[in-house]
C-alpha positions, 0 to 999 in steps of 0.5 A: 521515500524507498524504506530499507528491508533488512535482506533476503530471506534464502537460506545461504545467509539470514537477514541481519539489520545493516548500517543506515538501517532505521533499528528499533521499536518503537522509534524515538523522537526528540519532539513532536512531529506536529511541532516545527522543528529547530534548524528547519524553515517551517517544518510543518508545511514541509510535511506535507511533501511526505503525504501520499496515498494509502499503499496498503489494504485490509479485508476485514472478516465479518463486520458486525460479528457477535463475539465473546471477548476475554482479557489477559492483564498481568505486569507485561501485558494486557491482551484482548482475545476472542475476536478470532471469528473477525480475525481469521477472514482478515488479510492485509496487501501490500503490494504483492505480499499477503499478511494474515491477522493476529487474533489478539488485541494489545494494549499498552501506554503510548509507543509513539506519543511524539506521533499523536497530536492530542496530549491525552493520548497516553494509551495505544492498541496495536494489531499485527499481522505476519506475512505469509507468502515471503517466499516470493517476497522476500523484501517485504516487510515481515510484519506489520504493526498497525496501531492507534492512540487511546484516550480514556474518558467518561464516553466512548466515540466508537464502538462504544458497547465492545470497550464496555464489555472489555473494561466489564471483563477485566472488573468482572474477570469473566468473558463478556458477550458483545458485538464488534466491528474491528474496521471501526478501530483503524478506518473510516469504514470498512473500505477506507483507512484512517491516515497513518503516520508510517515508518520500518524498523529492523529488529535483530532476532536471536534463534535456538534450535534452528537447523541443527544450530545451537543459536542463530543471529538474524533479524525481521524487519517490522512496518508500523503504520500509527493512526493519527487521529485518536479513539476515545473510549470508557475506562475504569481503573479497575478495568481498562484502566489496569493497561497503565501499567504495560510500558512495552510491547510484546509481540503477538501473531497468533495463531501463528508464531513470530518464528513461522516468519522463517520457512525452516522453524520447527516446534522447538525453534526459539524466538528472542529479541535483544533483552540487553543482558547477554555477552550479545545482547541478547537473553540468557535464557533460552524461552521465547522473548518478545518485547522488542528492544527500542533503538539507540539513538533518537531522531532529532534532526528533521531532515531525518524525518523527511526520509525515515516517515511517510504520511499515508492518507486517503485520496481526498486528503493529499496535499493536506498539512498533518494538522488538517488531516488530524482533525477531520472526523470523516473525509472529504468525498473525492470528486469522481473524474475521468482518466486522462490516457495517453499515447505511448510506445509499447514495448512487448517486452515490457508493457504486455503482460497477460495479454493486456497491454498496461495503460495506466502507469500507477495501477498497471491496469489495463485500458479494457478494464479502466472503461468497464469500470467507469461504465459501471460506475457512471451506470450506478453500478447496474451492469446491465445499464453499463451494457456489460451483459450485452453479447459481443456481435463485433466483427472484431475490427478495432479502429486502427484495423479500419483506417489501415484497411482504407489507408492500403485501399487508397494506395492502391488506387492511387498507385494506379491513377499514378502508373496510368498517368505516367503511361499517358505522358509516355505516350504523349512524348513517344506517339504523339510526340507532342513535346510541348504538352508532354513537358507539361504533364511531366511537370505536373507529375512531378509537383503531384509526387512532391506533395504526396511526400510532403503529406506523408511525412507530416501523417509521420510525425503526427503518429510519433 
């Protein structure tokens, strides 16, 4: 599946959400996703079509960090602050385009209950992240959403002592002490994510004072990436039982604002989603404005789903129906295995870059460092034992170098061998004038050149 971005970001003409493009947050669907679907021949294991490996990755900052954590509740929004000594060393890559971290927590009730097979899910915390080199990728998404259902209990399965203090923050309405671990919330570890259902929305923004321009209409377009499997966490109602009543969500980058995603922005830039009320859609107002608006339409028909979602999911989850990734608590260890290299046809143009020549056509990595790197792994990691610390005492002859050295050493010698027979059967039929043995030998000659040709042309073909 190729998701749509919302246009380029040059100044000449402002992105807008075109005709076809998936608008809107959060998606609606008609039914569950882990249900079969009417008018579909077993839409579940259908599915699994849409299950590929993870295309994104998160440097997570400090792991374990002490943090002071605050909460920000009223009717429009319940925000975790304080974790900026976690956030501010956490990135986000896609592809080539580089994310940075908001230092804010939201949660709110379950934007995406039709994506989260446990009914009691009713909650659901939401990080962002904003690009920062849009510049040079200008058809990135613009921001990112990763997000994960909540379900309230009397017991915490993870991170137990951090929703502790934030649930003693909002009831004690103090700043609460505590440690914390933020790759916990949306992965197994710190190197590897939980599986997401993902999806990308395009959102029409209105802004003010842009350029010397009273009002501007454009649009971001907007990844969202929502964790499959649940987090279980302790909940009061006079604690982190107050986020029921938070029914959207409301964007949130900071330290940056969601305007910077336009390189021209200055201080009195105004950013709003549609709110519905003006002549445009868009508010009547002229402050900053959000909560983005959901879509018109619901998705009911399930070829839809086949091209508006992918199910991202680490390696030794591939193949795996959503049910069955659903339901693992820690994944199954991939088996390690060599990689299988082929021959190809190099074009300079198009396979050299670095002065590497790209073997591996999923990574582009190049031969070179794929052996380096299952050296060290099968060395246990000891570079030394890897023998990568070793000097290089080569000669810098490759294989391919020998064999084209003995390859010209044998022609030549046999071109010599050749030219010598010749000048003897010239000199049978010319001195000796032997005719008999002299037509003997030239037919010998000639059967001699023939299957030299034969073996020539065979070495040719098995090098194609």
């Amino acid at each position: 599946m190729n998701f749509i971005a919302c246009g380029s970001k040059d100044m000449a003409a402002l992105p807008k959400c075109q005709p076809g493009d998936t608008s809107g947050f959060p998606i609606k669907l008609s039914q569950s996703m882990f249900q079969n679907w009417p008018l579909s021949t077993n839409s579940v294991d259908q599915l699994r079509t849409l299950t590929v490996p993870t295309d994104f990755t998160i440097q997570w900052g400090s792991s374990t960090s002490s943090v002071v954590i605050s909460v920000t509740n009223n009717s429009s929004i319940f925000q975790i602050r304080g974790i900026s000594s976690i956030t501010q060393g956490t990135t986000l890559t896609y592809g080539t385009a580089i994310y940075s971290c908001s230092e804010v927590l939201s949660i709110v009730q379950n934007q995406h209950k039709f994506l989260t097979y446990d009914p009691k899910a009713i909650y659901e915390i939401i990080l962002a992240f904003q690009i920062i080199n849009k510049s040079t990728n200008p058809s990135s998404p613009d921001v990112i959403l990763v997000t994960r259902p909540i379900v309230f209990s009397n017991y915490s399965s993870s991170e137990g002592e951090f929703w502790g203090a934030v649930n003693k923050s909002v009831s004690a309405r103090s700043p609460q002490g505590t440690k914390f671990n933020l790759s916990n919330i949306y992965g197994y570890n710190a190197s590897m994510l939980l599986p997401m259902i993902t999806y990308q929305t395009c959102l029409p923004v209105k802004l003010r004072n842009y350029l010397g321009q009273a009002s501007t209409t454009t649009s971001i377009s907007v990844r969202v990436n929502v964790v499959v499997q649940p987090i279980t966490i302790v909940a009061t109602d006079d604690g982190l039982g107050k986020c029921s009543i938070i029914k959207q969500y409301t964007l949130v980058t900071e330290p940056k604002r969601p305007v910077d995603i336009f390189p021209n922005a200055s201080a009195n830039t105004v950013f709003q989603f549609r709110d519905g009320y003006g002549d445009d859609l868009f508010p009547l107002h002229s402050s900053n404005y959000y909560i983005p608006q959901g879509p018109n339409e619901t998705v009911s028909a399930f070829k839809d789903i086949i091209h508006k979602f992918q199910i991202l999911v680490p390696e030794a989850f591939l193949g795996k129906s959503l049910g069955e990734i659903a339901d693992v608590a820690t994944p199954p260890p991939v088996p390690k295995k060599k990689k299988a290299f082929k021959c190809y046809r190099i074009d300079p143009e198009k396979d050299i870059k670095n002065d590497q020549i790209l073997v591996d056509p999923q990574t582009g990595q190049s031969l070179h460092d794929t052996m380096k790197q299952e050296a060290l792994e099968s060395a246990g990691g000891d570079p030394t034992l890897a023998g990568l610390n070793v000097p290089d005492t080569s000669s810098g002859l490759m294989p391919g170098d020998i064999q084209q050295i003995l390859l010209t050493i044998f022609i030549v010698i046999g071109t010599i061998i050749m030219l010598s027979y010749l000048g003897f059967i010239a000199h049978t039929f010319l001195v000796k004038r032997d005719l008999h043995n002299g037509i003997y030998h030239f037919i010998f000659l000639i059967l001699i050149i023939i299957v030299l040709s034969l073996i020539g042309a065979f070495i040719g073909n098995q090098d194609k």
